[in-house]
DRENPABA-276093 format. One record per atom (N, C-alpha, C): residue in three letters; chain; x, y, z. Coordinates in steps of 0.2 Angstrom, whole numbers, plus 5000, padded with zeros to 4 digits. Example, Ala and Ser with C-alpha at 12.3 -4.5 7.8 and 13.67 -1.06 7.14 Angstrom:
     r   c     c1     c2     c3
   ALA   A   5066   4972   5039
   ALA   A   5062   4978   5039
   ALA   A   5066   4984   5039
   SER   A   5064   4989   5035
   SER   A   5068   4995   5036
   SER   A   5064   5000   5039
//
This chain:
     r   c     c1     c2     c3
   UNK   A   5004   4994   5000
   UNK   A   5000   5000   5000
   UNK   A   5004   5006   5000
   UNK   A   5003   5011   4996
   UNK   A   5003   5016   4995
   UNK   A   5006   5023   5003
   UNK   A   5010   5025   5004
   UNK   A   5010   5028   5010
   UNK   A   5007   5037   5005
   UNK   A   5004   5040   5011
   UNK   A   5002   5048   5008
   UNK   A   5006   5051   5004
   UNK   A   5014   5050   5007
   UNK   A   5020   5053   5004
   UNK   A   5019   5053   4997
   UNK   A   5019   5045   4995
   UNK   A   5019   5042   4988
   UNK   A   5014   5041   4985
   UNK   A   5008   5044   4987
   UNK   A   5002   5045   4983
   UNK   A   5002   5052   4981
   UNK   A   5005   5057   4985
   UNK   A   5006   5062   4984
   UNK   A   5012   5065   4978
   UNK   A   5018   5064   4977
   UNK   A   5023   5063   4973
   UNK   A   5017   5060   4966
   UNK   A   5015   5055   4965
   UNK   A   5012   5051   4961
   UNK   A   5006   5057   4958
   UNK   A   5002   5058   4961
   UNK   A   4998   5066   4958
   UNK   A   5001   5069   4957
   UNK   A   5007   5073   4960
   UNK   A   5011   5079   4956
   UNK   A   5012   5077   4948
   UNK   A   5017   5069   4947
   UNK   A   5017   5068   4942
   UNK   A   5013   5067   4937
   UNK   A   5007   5066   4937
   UNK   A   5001   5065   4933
   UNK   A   5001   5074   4933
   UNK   A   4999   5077   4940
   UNK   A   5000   5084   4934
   UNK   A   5004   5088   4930
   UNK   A   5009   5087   4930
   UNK   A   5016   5087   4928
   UNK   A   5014   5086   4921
   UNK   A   5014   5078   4922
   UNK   A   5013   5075   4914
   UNK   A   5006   5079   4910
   UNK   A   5002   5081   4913
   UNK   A   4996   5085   4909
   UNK   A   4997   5091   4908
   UNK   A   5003   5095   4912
   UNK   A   5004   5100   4910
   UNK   A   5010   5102   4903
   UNK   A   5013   5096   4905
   UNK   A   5017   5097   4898
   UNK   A   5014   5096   4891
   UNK   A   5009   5092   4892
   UNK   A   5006   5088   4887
   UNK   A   5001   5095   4884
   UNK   A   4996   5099   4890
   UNK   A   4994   5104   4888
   UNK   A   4996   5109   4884
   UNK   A   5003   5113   4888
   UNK   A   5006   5117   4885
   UNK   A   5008   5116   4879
   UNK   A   5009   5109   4875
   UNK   A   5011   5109   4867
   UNK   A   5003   5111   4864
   UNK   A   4999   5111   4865
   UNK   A   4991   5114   4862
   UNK   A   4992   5119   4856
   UNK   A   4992   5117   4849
   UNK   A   4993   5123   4846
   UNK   A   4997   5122   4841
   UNK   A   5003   5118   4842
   UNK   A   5008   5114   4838
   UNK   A   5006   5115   4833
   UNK   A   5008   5116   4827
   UNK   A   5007   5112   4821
   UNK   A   5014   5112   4816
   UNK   A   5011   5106   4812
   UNK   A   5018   5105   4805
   UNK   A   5018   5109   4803
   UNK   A   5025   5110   4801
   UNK   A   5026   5116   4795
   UNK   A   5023   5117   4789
   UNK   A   5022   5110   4785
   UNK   A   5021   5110   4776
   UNK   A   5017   5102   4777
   UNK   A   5014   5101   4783
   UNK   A   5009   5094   4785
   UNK   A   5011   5085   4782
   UNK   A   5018   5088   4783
   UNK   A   5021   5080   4780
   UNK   A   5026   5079   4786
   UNK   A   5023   5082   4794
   UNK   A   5027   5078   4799
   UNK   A   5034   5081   4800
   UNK   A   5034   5086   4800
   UNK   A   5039   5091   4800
   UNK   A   5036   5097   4804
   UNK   A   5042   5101   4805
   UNK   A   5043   5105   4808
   UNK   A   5047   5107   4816
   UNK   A   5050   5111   4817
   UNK   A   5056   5112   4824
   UNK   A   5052   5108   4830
   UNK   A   5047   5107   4832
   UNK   A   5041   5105   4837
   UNK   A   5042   5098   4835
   UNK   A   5040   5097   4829
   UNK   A   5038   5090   4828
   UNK   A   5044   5085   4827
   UNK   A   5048   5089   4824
   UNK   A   5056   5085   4825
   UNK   A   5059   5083   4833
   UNK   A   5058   5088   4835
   UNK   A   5059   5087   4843
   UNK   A   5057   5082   4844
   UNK   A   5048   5081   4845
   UNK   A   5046   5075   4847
   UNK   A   5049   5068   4842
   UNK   A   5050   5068   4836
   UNK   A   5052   5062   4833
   UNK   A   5060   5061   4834
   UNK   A   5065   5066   4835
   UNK   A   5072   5064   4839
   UNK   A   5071   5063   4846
   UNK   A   5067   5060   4850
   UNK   A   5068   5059   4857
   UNK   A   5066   5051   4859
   UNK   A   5065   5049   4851
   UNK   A   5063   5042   4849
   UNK   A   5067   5040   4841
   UNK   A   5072   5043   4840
   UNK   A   5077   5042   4835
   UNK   A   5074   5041   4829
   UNK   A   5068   5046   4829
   UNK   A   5065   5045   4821
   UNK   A   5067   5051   4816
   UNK   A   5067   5049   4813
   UNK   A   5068   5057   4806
   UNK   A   5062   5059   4805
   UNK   A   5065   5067   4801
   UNK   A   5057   5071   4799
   UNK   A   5052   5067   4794
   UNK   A   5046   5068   4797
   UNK   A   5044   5065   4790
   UNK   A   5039   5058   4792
   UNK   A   5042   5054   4799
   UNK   A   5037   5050   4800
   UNK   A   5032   5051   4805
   UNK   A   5025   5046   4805
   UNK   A   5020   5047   4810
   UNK   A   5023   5050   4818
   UNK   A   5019   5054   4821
   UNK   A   5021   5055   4827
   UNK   A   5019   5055   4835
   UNK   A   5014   5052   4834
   UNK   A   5007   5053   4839
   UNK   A   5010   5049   4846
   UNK   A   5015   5042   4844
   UNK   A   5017   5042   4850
   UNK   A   5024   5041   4851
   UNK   A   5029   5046   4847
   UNK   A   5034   5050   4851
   UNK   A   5034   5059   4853
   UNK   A   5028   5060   4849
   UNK   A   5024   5064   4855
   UNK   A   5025   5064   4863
   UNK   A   5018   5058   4863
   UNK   A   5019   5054   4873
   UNK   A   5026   5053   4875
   UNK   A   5030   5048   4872
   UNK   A   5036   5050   4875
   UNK   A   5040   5054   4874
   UNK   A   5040   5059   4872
   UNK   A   5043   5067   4873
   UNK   A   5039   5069   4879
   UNK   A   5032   5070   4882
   UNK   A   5030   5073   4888
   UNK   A   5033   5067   4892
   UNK   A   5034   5062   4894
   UNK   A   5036   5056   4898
   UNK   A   5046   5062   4898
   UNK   A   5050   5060   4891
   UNK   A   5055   5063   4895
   UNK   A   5056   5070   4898
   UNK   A   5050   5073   4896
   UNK   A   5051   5080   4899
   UNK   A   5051   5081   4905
   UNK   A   5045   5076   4907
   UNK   A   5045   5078   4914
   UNK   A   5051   5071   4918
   UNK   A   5056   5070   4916
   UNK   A   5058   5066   4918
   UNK   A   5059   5057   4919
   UNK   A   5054   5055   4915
   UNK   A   5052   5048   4917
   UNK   A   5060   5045   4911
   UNK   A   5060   5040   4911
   UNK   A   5065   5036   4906
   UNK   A   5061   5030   4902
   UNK   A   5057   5030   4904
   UNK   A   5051   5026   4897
   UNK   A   5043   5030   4900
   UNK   A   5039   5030   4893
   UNK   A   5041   5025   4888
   UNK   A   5045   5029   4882
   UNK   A   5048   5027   4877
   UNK   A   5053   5028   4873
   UNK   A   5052   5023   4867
   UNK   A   5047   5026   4865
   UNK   A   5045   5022   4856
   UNK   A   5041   5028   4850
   UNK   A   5041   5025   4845
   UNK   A   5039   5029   4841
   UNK   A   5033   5023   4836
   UNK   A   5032   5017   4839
   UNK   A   5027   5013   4835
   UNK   A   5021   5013   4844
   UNK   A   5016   5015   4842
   UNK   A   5010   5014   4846
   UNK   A   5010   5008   4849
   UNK   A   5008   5003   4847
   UNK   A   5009   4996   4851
   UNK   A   5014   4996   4855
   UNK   A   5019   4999   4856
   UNK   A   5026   4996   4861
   UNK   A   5024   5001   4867
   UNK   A   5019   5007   4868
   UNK   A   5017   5010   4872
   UNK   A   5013   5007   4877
   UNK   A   5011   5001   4875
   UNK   A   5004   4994   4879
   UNK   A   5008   4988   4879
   UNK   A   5014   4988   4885
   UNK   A   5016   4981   4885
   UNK   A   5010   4980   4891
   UNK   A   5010   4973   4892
   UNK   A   5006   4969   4897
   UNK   A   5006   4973   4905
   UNK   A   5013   4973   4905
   UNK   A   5014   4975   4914
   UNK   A   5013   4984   4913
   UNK   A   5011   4986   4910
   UNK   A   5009   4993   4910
   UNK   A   5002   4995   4907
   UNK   A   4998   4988   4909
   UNK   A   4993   4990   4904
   UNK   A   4985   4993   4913
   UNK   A   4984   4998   4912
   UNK   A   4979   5001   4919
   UNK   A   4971   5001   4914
   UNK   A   4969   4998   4920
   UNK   A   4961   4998   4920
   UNK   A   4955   5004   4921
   UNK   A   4961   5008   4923
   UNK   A   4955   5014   4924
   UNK   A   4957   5018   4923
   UNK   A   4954   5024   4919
   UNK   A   4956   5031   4916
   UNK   A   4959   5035   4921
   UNK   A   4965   5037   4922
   UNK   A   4968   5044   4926
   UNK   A   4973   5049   4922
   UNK   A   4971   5054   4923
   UNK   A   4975   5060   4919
   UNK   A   4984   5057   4922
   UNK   A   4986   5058   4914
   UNK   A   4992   5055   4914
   UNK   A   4995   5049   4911
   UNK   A   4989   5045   4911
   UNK   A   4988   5037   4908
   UNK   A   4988   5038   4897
   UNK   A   4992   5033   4895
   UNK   A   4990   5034   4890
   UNK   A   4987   5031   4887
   UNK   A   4981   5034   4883
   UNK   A   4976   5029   4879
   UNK   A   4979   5026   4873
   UNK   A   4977   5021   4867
   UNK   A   4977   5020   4864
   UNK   A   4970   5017   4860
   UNK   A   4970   5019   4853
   UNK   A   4965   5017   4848
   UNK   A   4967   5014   4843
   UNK   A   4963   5008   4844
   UNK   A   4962   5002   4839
   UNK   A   4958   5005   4832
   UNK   A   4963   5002   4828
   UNK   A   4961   5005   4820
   UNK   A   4962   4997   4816
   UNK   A   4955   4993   4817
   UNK   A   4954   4987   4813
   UNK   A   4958   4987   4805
   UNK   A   4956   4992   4803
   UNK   A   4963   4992   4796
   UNK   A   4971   4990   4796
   UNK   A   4972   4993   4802
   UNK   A   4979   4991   4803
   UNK   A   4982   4984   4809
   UNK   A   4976   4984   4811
   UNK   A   4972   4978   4817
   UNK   A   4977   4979   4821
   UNK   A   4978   4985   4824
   UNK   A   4983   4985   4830
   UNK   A   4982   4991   4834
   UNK   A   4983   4994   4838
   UNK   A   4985   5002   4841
   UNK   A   4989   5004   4835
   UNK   A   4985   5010   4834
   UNK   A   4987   5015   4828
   UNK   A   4985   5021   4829
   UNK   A   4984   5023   4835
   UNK   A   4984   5031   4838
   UNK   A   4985   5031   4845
   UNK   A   4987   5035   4846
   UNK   A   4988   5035   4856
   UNK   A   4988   5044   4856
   UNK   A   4987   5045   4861
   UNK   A   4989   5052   4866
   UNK   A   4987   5052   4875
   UNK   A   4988   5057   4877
   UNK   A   4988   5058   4884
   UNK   A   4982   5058   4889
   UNK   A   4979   5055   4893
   UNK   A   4972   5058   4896
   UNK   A   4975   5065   4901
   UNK   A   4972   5067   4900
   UNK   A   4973   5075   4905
   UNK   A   4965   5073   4909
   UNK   A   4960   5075   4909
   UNK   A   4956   5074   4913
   UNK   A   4949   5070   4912
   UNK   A   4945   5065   4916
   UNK   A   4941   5060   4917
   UNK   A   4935   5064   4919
   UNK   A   4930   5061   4916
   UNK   A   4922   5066   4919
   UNK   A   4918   5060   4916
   UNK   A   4916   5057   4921
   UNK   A   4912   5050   4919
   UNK   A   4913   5047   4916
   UNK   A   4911   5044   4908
   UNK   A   4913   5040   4904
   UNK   A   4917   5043   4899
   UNK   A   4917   5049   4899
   UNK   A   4924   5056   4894
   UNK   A   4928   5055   4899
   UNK   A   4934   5055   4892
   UNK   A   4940   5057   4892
   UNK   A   4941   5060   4888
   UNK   A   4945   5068   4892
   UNK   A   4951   5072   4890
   UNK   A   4955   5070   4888
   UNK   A   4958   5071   4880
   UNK   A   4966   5070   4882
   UNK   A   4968   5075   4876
   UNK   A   4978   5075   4876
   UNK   A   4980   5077   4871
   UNK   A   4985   5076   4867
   UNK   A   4982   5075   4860
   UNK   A   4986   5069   4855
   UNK   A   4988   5075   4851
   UNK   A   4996   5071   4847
   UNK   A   4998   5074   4842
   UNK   A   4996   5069   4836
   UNK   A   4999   5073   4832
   UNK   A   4997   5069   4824
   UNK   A   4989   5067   4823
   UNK   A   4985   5073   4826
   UNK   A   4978   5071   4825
   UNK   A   4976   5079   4821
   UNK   A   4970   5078   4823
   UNK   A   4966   5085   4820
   UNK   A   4960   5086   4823
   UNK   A   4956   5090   4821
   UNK   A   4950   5091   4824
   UNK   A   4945   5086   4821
   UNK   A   4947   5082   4816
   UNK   A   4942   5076   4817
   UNK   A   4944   5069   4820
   UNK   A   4949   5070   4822
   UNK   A   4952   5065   4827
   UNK   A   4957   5058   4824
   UNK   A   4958   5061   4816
   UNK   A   4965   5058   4813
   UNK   A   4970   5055   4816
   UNK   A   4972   5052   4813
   UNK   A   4980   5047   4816
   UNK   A   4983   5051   4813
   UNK   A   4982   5052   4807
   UNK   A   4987   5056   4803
   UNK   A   4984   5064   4802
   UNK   A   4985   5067   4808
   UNK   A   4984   5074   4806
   UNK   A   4991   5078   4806
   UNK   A   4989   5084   4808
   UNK   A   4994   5090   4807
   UNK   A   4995   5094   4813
   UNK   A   4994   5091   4820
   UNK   A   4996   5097   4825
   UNK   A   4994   5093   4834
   UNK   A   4997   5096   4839
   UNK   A   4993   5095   4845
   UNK   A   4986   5096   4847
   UNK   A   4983   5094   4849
   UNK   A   4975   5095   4848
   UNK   A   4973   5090   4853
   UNK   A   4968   5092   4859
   UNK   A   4962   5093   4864
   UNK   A   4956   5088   4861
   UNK   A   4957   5083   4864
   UNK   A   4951   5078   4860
   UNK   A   4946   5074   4865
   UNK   A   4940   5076   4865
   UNK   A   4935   5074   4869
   UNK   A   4935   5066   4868
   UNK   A   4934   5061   4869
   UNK   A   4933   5053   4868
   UNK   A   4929   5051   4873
   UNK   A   4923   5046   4870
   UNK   A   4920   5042   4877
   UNK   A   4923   5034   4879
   UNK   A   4924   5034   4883
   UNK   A   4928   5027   4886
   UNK   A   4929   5022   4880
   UNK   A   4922   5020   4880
   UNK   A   4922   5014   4876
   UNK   A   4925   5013   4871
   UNK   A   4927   5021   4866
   UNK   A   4932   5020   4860
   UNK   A   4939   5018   4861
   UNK   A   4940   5020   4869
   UNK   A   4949   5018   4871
   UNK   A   4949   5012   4868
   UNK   A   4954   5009   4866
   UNK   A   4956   5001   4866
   UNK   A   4961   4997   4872
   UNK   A   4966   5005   4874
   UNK   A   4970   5001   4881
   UNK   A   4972   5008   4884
   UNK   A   4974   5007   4890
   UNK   A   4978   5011   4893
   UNK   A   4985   5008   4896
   UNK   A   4986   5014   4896
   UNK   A   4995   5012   4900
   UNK   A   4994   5017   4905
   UNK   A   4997   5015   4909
   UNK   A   5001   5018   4917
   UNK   A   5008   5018   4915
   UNK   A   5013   5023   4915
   UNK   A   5018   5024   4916
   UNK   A   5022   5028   4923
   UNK   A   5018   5030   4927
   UNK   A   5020   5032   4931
   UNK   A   5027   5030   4935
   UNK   A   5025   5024   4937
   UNK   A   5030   5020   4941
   UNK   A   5035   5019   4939
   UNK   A   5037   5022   4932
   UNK   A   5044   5022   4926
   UNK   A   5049   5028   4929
   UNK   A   5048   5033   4933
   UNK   A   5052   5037   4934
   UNK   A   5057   5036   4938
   UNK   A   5063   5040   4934
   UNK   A   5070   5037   4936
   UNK   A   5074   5045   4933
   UNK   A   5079   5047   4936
   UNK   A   5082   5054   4933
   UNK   A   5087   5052   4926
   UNK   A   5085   5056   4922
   UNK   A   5088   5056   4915
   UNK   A   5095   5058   4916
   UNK   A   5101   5055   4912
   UNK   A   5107   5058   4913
   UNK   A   5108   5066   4911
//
C-alpha cells in the first residue's frame, strides 16, 4: 500500500505529465508532412527522422520532459506492453485506439482529465476530426468505450542523465 508521501509525489506527476502535454496545444507541422522544429523534437527523442508518424513519440517526449525514462517508442503498440497495461482512466495514463485496418493500436495520446465516461486527452498527429494522421497537438474529447488500452507509466520514473 501506498503511503500519503507516495500518493502524493504520484499526483504531482500526473500533473506534471498533463501540464506538459497541455502546453504543446497549438503545435502544428510546418508544410503537413510531419515536419517542423516541434515535431522533429518529438520524433528525435525516439530516434526517428522528419517525415514520420508521430502521435506516439509525441507521449514519449511529455514522459521525458518531465523526467520519466520510458516509455521511449515511436510505434504505438510498444506503448501497451502487458505489465503497464491500467484499468481505469487517470489523467496522465495513456490511451490508445484500435484501428481494425491496421488491426493494432494505431493512435495514442495523453488523458489529462476524466468526467464519467469522457476522456480528455492530448494527441499529436491528429486534427479536429480526430485523425491518426493529422497536422498538430490538439484537445480531444473521447468516450471510454472508443479507448482500446491504457497504459500507466507512472511507476517508470528514474532521473535522465
Amino acid at each position: 500500500m501506498l503511503k500519503q508521501k507516495d500518493l502524493i509525489a504520484v499526483s504531482d506527476c500526473r500533473k506534471e505529465l498533463v501540464k506538459i502535454a497541455s502546453d504543446e496545444l497549438g503545435v502544428k507541422e510546418k508544410t503537413g508532412h510531419n515536419d517542423g522544429e516541434r515535431v522533429e523534437a518529438y520524433l528525435k527523442c525516439v530516434n526517428l527522422k522528419r517525415g514520420q508518424p508521430w502521435c506516439a513519440a509525441y507521449v514519449s517526449w511529455i514522459f521525458a520532459k518531465a523526467g520519466f525514462s520510458k516509455p521511449r517508442s515511436g510505434w504505438s503498440p510498444d506503448l501497451f506492453p502487458s505489465s503497464r497495461l491500467a484499468r481505469s482512466a487517470l489523467p496522465g495514463n495513456v490511451l490508445g485506439i484500435y484501428f481494425a485496418s491496421y488491426q493494432r493500436i494505431a493512435h495514442v495520446g495523453l488523458i489529462t482529465n476524466v468526467d464519467g465516461e469522457w476522456i480528455t486527452s492530448v494527441e499529436g498527429n491528429t486534427n479536429v476530426n480526430g485523425s491518426r494522421e493529422g497536422d498538430g497537438v490538439y484537445k480531444k474529447l473521447r468516450h471510454l468505450k472508443t479507448i482500446y488500452r491504457m497504459a500507466d507509466w507512472i511507476g517508470e520514473k528514474e532521473e535522465l542523465p
